[in-house]
N, C-alpha and C positions, 0 to 999 in steps of 0.2 A: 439310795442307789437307783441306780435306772436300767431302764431291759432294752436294750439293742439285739437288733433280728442282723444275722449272718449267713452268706451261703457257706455250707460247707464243705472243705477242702480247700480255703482259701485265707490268707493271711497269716500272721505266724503261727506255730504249733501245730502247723498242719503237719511237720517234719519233714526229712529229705526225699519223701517221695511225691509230695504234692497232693490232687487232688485224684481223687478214684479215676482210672483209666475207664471205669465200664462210662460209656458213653450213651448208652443206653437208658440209663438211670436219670431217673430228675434229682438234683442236687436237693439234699435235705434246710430246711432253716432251722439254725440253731440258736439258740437264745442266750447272751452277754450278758454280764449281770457286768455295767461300769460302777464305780464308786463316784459321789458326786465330786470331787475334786476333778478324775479324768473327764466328767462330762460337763463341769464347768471348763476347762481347759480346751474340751475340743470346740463348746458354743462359742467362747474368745476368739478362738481358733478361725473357726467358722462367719464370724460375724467380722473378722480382722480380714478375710478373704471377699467377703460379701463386700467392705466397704473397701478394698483395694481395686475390686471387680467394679464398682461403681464411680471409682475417681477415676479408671481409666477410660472409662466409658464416658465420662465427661471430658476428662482430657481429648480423645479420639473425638467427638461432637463437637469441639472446640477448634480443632485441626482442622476437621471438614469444614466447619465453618472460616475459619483465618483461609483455606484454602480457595474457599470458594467467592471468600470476599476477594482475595489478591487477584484470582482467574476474571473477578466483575471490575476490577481495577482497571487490567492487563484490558477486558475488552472497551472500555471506554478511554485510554489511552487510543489505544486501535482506532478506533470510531473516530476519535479527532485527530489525529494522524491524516486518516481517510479522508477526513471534512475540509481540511486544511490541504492537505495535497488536490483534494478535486480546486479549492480556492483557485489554487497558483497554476493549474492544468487550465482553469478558464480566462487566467488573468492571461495567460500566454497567448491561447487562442485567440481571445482580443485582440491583444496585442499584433499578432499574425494576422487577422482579417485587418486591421489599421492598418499595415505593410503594405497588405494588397492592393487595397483602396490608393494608398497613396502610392504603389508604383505604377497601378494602372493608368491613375492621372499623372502620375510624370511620362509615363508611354504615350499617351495620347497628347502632352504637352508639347513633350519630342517631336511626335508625329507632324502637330500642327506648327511648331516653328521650323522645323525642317520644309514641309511645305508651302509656307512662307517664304523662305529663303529661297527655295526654287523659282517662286513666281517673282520674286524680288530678283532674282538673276536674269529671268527670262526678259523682264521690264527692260534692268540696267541693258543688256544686251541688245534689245529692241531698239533702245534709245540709243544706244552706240553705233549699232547698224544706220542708224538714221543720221546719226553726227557725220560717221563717215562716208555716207550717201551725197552729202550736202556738201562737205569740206570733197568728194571726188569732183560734183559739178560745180562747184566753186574752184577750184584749180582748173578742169577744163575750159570753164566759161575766162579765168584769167586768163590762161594760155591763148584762148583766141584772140583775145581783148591784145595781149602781147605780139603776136602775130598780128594783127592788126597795127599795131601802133610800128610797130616795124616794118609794114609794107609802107605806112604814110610817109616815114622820113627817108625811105628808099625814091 
């Protein structure tokens, strides 16, 4: 058998009043005599708890760990999410300054054919002004020639 140390006032057969009220007092230790059956029974007991206490405790270290791989998952998803969105944020940009480029030179293309066109009107115009400068003294210079030809056969 084996000796087990107990406070007393505690456990069964303390009966229906419990442990001494005087508060005052230090709880005496009293000494259990178990028979080895019950004291194999509570180490099974005990060692069935011990190794319950230890698979949860692996289980629970197992979780933390599945959880913290899934959270180092989650942020390298993230990460290339991130990596791939800046991508297509620079490819746009690009794309945008190309825009630029190419509308500024179609503005200034505008610019210079409309330009053109002005100085190409102002010519034509020049040239027509002189057409009909020529074709005015050419009809007056007729008209005299016709007045003339018609005073001779007078």
């Amino acid at each position: 058998s084996s000796i087990r140390k107990k406070r007393a006032g505690t456990g069964p057969g303390t009966g229906p009043g419990g442990p001494p009220n005087n508060t005052n007092s230090i709880p005496l230790i009293k000494t259990v005599l178990l028979p080895n059956h019950h004291q194999r029974v509570l180490q099974r007991k005990i060692h069935s708890l011990q190794k319950q206490l230890k698979d949860r405790q692996v289980l629970e270290k197992q979780r933390k760990d599945a959880e913290e791989h899934q959270r180092e998952l989650e942020r390298e998803q993230f990460d290339e999410q991130i990596r791939r969105l800046e991508g297509e944020i620079a490819k746009v940009k690009s794309k945008e300054e190309e825009m630029r480029v190419l509308y500024r030179s179609t503005v200034q293309d505008m610019l210079k054919l409309r330009h053109e066109t002005l100085v190409e009107k102002r010519s034509i115009r020049e040239i027509e002004a002189r057409i009909n400068h020529k074709i005015t003294q050419a009809e007056k210079k007729n008209k005299k020639i016709m007045e003339k030809s018609e005073k001779e056969r007078e």
